[in-house]
C-alpha positions, 0 to 999 in steps of 0.5 A, spaced: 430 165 894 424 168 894 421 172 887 418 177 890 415 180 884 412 174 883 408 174 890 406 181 890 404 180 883 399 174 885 397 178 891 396 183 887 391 180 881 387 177 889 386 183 891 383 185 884 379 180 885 377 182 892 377 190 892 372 190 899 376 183 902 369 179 903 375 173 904 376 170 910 383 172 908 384 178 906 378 181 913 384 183 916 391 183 912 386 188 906 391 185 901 396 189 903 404 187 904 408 190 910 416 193 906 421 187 907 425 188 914 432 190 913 437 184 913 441 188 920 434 188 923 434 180 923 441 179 924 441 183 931 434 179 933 437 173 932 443 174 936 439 178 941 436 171 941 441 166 941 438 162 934 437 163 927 430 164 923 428 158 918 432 160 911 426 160 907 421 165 912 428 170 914 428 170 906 421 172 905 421 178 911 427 181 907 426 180 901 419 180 900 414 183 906 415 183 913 408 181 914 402 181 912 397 178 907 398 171 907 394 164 909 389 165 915 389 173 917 395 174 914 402 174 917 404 177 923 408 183 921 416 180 924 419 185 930 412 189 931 407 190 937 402 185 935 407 180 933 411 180 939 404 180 944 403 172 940 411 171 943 411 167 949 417 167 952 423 170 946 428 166 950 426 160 949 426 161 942 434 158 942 431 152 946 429 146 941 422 144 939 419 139 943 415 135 938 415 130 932 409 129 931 402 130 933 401 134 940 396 134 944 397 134 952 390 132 954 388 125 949 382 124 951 380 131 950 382 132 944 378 133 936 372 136 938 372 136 945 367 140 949 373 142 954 375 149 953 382 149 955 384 154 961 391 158 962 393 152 967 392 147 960 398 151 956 406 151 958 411 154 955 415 149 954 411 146 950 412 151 945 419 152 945 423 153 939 417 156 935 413 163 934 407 166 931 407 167 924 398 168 924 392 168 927 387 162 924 382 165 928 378 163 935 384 161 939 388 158 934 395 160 931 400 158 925 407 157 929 414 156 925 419 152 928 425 156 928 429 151 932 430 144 931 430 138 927 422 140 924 425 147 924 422 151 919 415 148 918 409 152 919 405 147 925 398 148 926 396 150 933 389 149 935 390 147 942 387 153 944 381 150 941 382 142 944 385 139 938 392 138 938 399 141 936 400 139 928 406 139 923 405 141 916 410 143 911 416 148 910 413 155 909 415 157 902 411 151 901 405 154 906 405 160 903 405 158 897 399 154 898 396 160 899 398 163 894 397 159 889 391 157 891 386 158 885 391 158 880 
């Protein structure tokens, strides 16, 4: 569980620190956190679409914010339009996470490539099980992996940008970093 007393708290001692959002995070998210959803509204989604939300993420979207500040420019807010328009294909939320490790579909293209990527790069199926939880900017995305045996880690996406499909941590252990970061 999360304490979300404890979030709101640091988020708010951050914003104190940053009243005019000159941090590359707070540019759009302005510190602010979006009310937590209610606990039908996620059960009706997950049945909707045939999985279950990773514990520590579904815990935070109902207990502490549904979106919001956060890493990057900050969470997408869980059910809204925006963060819909990042979803690929809901169905294929239920369809398990295709990777174990690093990803990236054109090898000799990848880190610092000068090949911008174009929609016949992209497939859906390399993203199944997984949603957008944030923008990190210039075609580059946070993903949850909501299905699968890395199910509830935060992967960097940054093939937008040439480079690879990434693994990294649980989300509360992402969130957290962002969080506690000047700590």
């Amino acid at each position: 569980m999360w304490d979300a007393d404890d979030v709101r708290e640091r988020v708010r001692v951050m914003a104190e620190a940053d009243p005019e959002c000159r941090s590359f995070s707070a540019r759009r998210h302005r510190w602010r956190l979006a009310p937590p959803v209610p606990e039908s509204v996620v059960a009706r989604y997950e049945r909707e679409h045939r999985f279950e939300l990773p514990a520590s993420y579904r815990s935070f979207i109902t207990t502490v914010s549904s979106g919001g500040a956060g890493p990057a420019y900050g969470l997408y807010e869980f059910g809204n339009t925006s963060w819909l328009d990042w979803q690929e294909d809901l169905d294929l939320l239920s369809v398990p996470f295709p990777h174990d490790g690093p990803f990236c579909p054109s090898p000799e293209r990848s880190v610092c490539a000068e090949h911008a990527p174009g929609e016949e790069d992209f497939s859906p199926c390399w993203f199944t099980g997984s949603l957008v939880v944030a923008e990190i900017g210039c075609g580059s995305f946070y993903r949850l992996v909501a299905t699968g045996p890395d199910r509830g880690q935060v992967w960097t996406d940054d093939l937008g940008c040439g480079d690879a499909l990434s693994p990294g941590p649980d989300f509360r252990e992402w969130y957290e970093r962002w969080l506690y970061r000047s700590r």
